[in-house]
C-alpha positions as CSV (number, residue, x, y, z in Angstrom):
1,X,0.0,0.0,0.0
2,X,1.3,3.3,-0.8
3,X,-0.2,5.5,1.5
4,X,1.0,3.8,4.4
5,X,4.5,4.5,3.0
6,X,3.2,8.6,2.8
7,X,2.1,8.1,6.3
8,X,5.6,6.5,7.6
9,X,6.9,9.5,5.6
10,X,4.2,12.0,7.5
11,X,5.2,10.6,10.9
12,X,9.0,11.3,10.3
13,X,8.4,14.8,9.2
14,X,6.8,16.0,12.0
15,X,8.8,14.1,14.3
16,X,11.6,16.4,13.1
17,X,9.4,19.5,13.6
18,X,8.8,18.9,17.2
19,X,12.6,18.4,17.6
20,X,13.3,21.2,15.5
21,X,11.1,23.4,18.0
22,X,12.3,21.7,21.2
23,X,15.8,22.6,20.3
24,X,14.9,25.8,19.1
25,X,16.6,28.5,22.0
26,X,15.2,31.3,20.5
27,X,11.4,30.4,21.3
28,X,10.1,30.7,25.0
29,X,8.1,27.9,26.6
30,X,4.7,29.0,25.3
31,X,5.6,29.8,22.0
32,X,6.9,26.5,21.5
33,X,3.9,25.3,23.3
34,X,1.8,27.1,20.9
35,X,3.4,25.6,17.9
36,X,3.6,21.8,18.8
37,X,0.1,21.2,19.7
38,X,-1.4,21.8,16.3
39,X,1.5,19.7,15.3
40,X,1.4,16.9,18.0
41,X,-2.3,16.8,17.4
42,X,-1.6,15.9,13.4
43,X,0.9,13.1,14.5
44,X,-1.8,11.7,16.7
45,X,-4.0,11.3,13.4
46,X,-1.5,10.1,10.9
47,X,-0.4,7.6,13.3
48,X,-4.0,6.2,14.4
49,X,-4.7,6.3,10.1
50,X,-1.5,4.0,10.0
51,X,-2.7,1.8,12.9
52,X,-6.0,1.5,10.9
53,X,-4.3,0.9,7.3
54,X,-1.5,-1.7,8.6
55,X,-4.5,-3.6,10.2
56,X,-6.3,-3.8,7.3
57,X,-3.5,-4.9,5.5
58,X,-2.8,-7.7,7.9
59,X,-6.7,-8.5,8.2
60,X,-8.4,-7.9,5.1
61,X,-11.8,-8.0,5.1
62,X,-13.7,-11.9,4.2
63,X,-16.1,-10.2,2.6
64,X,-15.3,-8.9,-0.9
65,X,-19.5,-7.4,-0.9
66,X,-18.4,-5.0,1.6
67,X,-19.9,-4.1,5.3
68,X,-23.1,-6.1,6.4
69,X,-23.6,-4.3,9.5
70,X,-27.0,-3.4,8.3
71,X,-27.5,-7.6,8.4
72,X,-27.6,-8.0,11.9
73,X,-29.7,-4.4,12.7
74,X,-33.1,-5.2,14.8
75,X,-35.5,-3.8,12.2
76,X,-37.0,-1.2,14.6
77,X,-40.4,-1.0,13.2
78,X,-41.4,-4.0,14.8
């Protein structure tokens, strides 16, 4: 899969953000602060999106028809 392999790429990117900043003397506390959450909270998707793709890779679905989630529902009506 190639996004996994854009996600791997993702991760390492911002990984060497967040080091830039935390090595960064120039920036107080908050400023950095300020700048690694949006950036902490990106790595926290990418990373879940990986999780999710490499399991599906490992554990592709049985069914080729797609989800029958809808099959085991309680029909509501009755």
């Amino acid at each position: 899969m190639i996004s996994i392999t854009h996600l791997e790429a993702a991760m390492e990117a911002i990984d060497k953000e967040v080091k830039a900043l935390l090595y960064d003397q120039s920036l107080s506390l908050s400023e950095k602060d300020e700048k690694m959450l949006p950036l902490l909270r990106e790595s926290k998707v990418i990373k879940q999106a990986y999780e999710d793709l490499c399991y599906l890779k490992e554990n592709p679905p049985s069914a080729p028809g797609g989800c029958k989630a809808g099959q085991y529902r309680e029909d509501e009506k009755k």
